[in-house]
Structure formats: structure tokens, C-alpha cells
C-alpha positions as CSV (number, residue, x, y, z in Angstrom):
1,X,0.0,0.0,0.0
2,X,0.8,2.9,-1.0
3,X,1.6,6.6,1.9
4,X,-1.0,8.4,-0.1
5,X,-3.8,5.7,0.3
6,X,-3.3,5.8,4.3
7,X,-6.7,6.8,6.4
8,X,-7.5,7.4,10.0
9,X,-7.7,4.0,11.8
10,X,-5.2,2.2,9.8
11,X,-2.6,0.1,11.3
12,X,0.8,0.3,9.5
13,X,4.4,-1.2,10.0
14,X,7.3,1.2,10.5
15,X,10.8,0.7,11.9
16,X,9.8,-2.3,13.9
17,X,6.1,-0.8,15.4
18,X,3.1,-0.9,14.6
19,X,1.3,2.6,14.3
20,X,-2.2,3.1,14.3
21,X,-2.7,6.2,12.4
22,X,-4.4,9.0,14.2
23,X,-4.4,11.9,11.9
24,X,-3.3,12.4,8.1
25,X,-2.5,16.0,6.9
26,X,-1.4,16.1,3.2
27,X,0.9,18.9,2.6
28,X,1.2,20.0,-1.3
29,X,4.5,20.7,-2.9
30,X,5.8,24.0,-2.8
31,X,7.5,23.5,-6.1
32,X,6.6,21.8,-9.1
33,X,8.8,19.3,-9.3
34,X,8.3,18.7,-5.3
35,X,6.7,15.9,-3.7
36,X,3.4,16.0,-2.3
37,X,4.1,14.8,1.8
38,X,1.9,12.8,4.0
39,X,2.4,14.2,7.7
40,X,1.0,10.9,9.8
41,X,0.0,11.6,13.6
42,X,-0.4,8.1,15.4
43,X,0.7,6.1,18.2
44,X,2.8,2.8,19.2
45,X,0.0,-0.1,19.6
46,X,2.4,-1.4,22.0
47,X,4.2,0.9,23.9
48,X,1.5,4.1,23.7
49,X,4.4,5.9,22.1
50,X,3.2,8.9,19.8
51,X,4.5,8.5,15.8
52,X,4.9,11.5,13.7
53,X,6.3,11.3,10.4
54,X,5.9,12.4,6.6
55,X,5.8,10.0,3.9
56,X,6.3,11.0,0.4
57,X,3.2,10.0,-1.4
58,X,4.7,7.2,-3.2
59,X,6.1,5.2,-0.3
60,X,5.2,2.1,0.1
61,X,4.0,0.6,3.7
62,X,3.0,-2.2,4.9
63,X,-0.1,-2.6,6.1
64,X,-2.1,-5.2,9.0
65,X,-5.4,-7.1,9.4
66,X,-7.3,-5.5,11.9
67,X,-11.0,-6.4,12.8
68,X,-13.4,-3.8,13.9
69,X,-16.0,-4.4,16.5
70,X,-19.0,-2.3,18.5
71,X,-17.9,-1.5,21.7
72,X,-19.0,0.6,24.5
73,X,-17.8,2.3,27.5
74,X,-18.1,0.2,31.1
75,X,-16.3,2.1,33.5
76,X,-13.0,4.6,33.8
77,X,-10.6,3.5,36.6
78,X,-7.2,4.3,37.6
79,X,-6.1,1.5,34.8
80,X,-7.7,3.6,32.4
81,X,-11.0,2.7,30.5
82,X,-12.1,-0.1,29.8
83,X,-14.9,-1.7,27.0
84,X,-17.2,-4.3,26.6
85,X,-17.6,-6.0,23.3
86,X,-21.4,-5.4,22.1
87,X,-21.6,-9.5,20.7
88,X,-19.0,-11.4,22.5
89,X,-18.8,-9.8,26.0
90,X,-15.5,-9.7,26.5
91,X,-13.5,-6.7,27.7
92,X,-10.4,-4.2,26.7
93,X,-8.6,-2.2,29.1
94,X,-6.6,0.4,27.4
95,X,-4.7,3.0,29.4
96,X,-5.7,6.6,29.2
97,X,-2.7,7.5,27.5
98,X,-3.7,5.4,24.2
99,X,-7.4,6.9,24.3
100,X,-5.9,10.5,24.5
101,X,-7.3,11.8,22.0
102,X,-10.8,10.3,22.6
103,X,-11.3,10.9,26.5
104,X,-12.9,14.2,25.8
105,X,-15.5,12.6,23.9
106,X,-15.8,9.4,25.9
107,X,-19.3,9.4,27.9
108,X,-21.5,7.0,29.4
109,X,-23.8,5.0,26.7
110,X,-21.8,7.0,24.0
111,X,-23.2,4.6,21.3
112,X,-21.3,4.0,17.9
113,X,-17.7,3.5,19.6
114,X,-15.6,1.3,17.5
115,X,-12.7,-1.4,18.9
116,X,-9.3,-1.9,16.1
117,X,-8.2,-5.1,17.3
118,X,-5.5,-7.5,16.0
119,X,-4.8,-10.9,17.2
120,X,-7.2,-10.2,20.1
121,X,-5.4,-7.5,20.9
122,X,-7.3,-4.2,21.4
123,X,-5.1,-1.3,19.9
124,X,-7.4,1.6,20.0
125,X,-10.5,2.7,19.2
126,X,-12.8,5.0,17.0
127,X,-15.7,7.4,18.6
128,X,-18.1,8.9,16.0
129,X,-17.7,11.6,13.7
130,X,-20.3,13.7,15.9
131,X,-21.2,13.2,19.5
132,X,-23.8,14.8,22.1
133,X,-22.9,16.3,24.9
134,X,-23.9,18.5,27.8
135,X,-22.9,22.0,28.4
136,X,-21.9,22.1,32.2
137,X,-20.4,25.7,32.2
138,X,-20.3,28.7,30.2
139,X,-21.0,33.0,30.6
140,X,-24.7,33.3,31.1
141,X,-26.5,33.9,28.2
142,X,-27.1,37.4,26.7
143,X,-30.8,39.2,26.8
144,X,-30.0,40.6,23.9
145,X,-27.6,37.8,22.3
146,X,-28.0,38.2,18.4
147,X,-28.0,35.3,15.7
148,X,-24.7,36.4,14.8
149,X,-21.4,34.1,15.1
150,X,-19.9,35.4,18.3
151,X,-19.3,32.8,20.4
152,X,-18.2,31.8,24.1
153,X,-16.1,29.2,25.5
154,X,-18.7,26.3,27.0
155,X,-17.0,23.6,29.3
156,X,-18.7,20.4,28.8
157,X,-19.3,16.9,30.4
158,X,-16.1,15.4,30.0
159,X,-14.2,18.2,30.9
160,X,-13.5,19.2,26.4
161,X,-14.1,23.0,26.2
162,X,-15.4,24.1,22.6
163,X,-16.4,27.9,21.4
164,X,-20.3,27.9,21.3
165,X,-23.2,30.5,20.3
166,X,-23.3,32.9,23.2
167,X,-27.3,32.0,23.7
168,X,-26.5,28.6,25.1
169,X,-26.9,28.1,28.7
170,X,-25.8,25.1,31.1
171,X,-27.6,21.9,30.7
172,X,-28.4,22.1,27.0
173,X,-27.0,19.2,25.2
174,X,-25.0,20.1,21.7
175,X,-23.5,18.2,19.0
176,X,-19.8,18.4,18.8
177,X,-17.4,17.1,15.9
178,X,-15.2,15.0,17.1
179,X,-12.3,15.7,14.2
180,X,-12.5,19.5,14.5
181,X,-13.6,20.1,18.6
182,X,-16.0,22.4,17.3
183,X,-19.9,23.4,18.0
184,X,-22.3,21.6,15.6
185,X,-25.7,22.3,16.2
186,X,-27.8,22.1,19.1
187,X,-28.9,18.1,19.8
């Protein structure tokens, strides 16, 4: 497989690890005969160690065989989290350092979360592209708040703070995209 053909969620092989790709920014060339880069944000599966590298759109990787399977959330410990598989029943514990990214999106009966497992080995997971959440603090909203797009820093549920319409109030649930951080719509 091919740098350029590498997507959020895909396990690859480099120098010895195995990375599970977190983010993908494609950089153009900033000449013509230049190549176009891939800048890959992942982590270790092992070790919890954070990747970052660029690829040159040609490179070829190797790729693994991962399953995906519906998990949810059954309880956050001092271990770190850990999931229930929807079918099976069995359960993943994965340190909070390996769910980083997802912990501010990470609720209880958050549906749609999504296990990448290899040889029975939970590596990471996947939330959904959007997710509902509850404002728990923000300014109190303005009398005479207009339709236009200021906005106000909200904190929510899990702690993630995202710049929201300054007619919100607490306790108002809002969709929140979990690629960007950013205010949706109201849910």
C-alpha cells in the first residue's frame, strides 16, 4: 500500500512498530517538481508511544489485518478505561494514555464507539464523527444575544471546552465534531 492511500484508523508497519494512524495531513509541494508529503500523527499499539512522520506519497508501507468491532464504555478506573464487546462480552482495558485523543468525547452509553483489534489485541478505538454532549459551564446567556457568530467558550461533560453560540446556557446538550472540537448544532 501505497503513503498516499493511508486513512484514520489504519494500522501500518514502521521501523519495527506498529502505528495506528491518528491523523493524516497532506501537505502540497511547494514547487513543481516537489513531492506532495503525507504528515502521519499516530501512536505505538504497544508501547503508547506517539508516531509523527511524513511519507512522500509514493512510499510504500506495509499494512495489517485489523478487525473492527462495537464496543461501549463500562467504567473509567485508575487503569484507564475499559470496553465491553457489544456480541461477545469480552472486555479491553486500554490506558488513558492510548485513548488521548478520545477521552474528551468518551461518555456514558456514547453509542457507535468502534474497537481496532489484532490478534485479540485491542489497539485503539474510533468514537463517531459527531457526538452529544452536555454544556456544564459557560458565561450566562445574553438578553439581547444576536444570531450572529460570536461565540463563548462552554466547558462540557467530559471536561472538552469548545467555542459555542453565546445563547447557550448550562444543561443544553450540543453536537460536537469529534475531528474538529468544534460546535455543531444544538442536539
Amino acid at each position: 500500500m501505497k503513503a498516499n492511500e493511508l486513512k484514520k484508523g489504519m494500522v501500518f508497519q514502521a521501523g519495527g512498530q506498529n502505528i495506528v494512524v491518528k491523523q493524516v495531513q497532506v501537505q502540497a509541494p511547494s514547487s513543481r517538481s516537489g513531492n506532495t508529503l503525507y504528515k502521519v500523527r499516530g501512536q505505538d499499539v504497544s508501547s503508547g508511544q506517539k508516531f509523527e512522520r511524513s511519507f512522500k506519497g509514493e512510499e510504500a508501507l506495509t499494512t495489517i489485518d485489523i478487525s473492527r468491532r462495537a464496543v461501549q464504555l463500562l467504567y473509567r478506573d485508575a487503569d484507564g478505561c475499559t470496553f465491553m464487546d457489544g456480541e461477545s462480552y469480552e472486555q479491553y482495558t486500554l490506558a488513558d494514555a492510548a485513548v488521548e485523543d478520545e477521552l474528551p468525547y468518551l461518555s456514558d452509553g456514547l453509542e457507535g464507539i468502534t474497537a481496532i483489534i489484532t490478534d485479540g489485541v485491542l489497539l485503539g478505538i474510533e468514537v463517531p464523527s459527531t457526538v452529544t454532549l452536555e454544556i456544564e459551564d459557560c458565561a450566562p446567556a445574553m438578553k439581547a444575544a444576536s444570531s450572529s457568530a460570536r461565540t463563548k467558550p462552554a466547558t462540557l461533560s467530559t471536561g472538552l471546552v469548545v467555542q459555542v453560540p453565546e445563547y447557550l446556557t448550562p444543561g443544553e446538550k450540543i453536537k460536537v465534531n469529534t475531528e474538529t472540537r468544534e460546535f455543531i448544532s444544538r442536539a
